[in-house]
C-alpha positions in Angstrom: 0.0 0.0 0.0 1.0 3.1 -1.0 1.9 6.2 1.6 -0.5 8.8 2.1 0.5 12.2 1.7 -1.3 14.8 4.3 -2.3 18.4 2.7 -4.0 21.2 5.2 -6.5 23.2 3.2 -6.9 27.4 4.1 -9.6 26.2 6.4 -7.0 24.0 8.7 -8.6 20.6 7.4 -6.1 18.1 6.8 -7.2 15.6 3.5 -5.1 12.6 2.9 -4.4 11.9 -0.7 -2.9 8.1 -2.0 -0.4 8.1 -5.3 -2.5 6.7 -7.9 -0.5 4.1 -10.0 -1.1 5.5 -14.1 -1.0 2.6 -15.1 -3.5 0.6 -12.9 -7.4 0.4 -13.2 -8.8 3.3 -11.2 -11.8 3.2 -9.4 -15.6 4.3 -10.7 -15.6 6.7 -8.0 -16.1 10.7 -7.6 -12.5 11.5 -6.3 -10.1 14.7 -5.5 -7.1 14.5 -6.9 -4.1 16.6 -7.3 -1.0 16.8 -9.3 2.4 17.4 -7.6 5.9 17.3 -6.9 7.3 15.4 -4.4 10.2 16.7 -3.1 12.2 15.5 -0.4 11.3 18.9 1.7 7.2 17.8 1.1 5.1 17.7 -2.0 4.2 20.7 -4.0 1.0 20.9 -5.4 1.1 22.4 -9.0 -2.9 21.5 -9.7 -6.0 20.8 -7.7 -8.8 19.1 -9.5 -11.9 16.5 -9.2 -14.1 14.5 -10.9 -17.3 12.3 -10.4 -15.3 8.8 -12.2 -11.7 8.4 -11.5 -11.3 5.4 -13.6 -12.7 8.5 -17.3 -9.0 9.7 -15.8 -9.6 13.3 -16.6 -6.5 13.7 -14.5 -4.7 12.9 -17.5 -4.4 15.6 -19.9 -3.8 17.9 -16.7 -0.6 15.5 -15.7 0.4 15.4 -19.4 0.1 19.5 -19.1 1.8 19.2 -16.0 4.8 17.1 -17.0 5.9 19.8 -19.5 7.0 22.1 -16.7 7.6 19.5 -13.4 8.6 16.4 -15.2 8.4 14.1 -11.9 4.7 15.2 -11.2 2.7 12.4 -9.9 -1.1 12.6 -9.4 -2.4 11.6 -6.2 -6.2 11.1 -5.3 -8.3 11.0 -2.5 -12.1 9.5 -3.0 -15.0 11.5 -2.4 -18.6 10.9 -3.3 -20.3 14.2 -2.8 -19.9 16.5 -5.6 -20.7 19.5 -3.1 -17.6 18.0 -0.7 -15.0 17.7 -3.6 -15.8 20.8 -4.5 -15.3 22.4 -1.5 -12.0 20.7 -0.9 -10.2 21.6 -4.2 -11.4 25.2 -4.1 -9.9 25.4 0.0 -6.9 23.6 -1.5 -6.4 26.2 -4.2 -6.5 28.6 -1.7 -3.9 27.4 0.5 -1.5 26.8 -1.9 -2.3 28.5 -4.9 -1.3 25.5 -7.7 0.0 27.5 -10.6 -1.8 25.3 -13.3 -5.2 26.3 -11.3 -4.2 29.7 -11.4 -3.4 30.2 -15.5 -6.3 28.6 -16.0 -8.3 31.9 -14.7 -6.0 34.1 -16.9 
């Protein structure tokens, strides 16, 4: 089993997100996921996202996107059901840490 890695949204709740292994089925499930760096001094989130089916992978084209700039990004998820809840955890997310692929993507 993979390690999880902890993130503390703006609001001071911690989520846990799992490495998701690209090339291993991924579950039918709404999920959070993000795309970071993981760098010996902690992970650096470089974009926030979610989705209602984790195994349509819509993570992909953003770690392909990704991968242009931080070549060892890895996406890491964490499974939610509740639209409202994912929603509400990437947009606390992007407000902690301000991913920069979240943030051209308002420009």
């Amino acid at each position: 089993m993979s390690r999880q890695i902890e993130f503390a949204g703006k609001s001071g709740a911690r989520y846990r997100y799992t490495p998701l292994e690209e090339d291993r089925f991924a579950p039918p499930a709404g999920a959070n996921f993000v795309i970071a760096e993981l760098k010996p001094d902690g992970p650096s989130i470089v974009y926030a996202g979610e989705t209602d089916n984790l195994a349509n992978q819509a993570w992909r084209a953003a770690l392909e996107e990704a991968r242009k700039t931080y070549a060892q990004a890895k996406v890491l998820m964490r499974l939610n059901v509740t639209r409202a809840i994912r929603e509400a955890e990437r947009a606390d997310l992007i407000e902690q840490y301000q991913p920069p692929m979240n943030q051209s993507l308002r420009n």
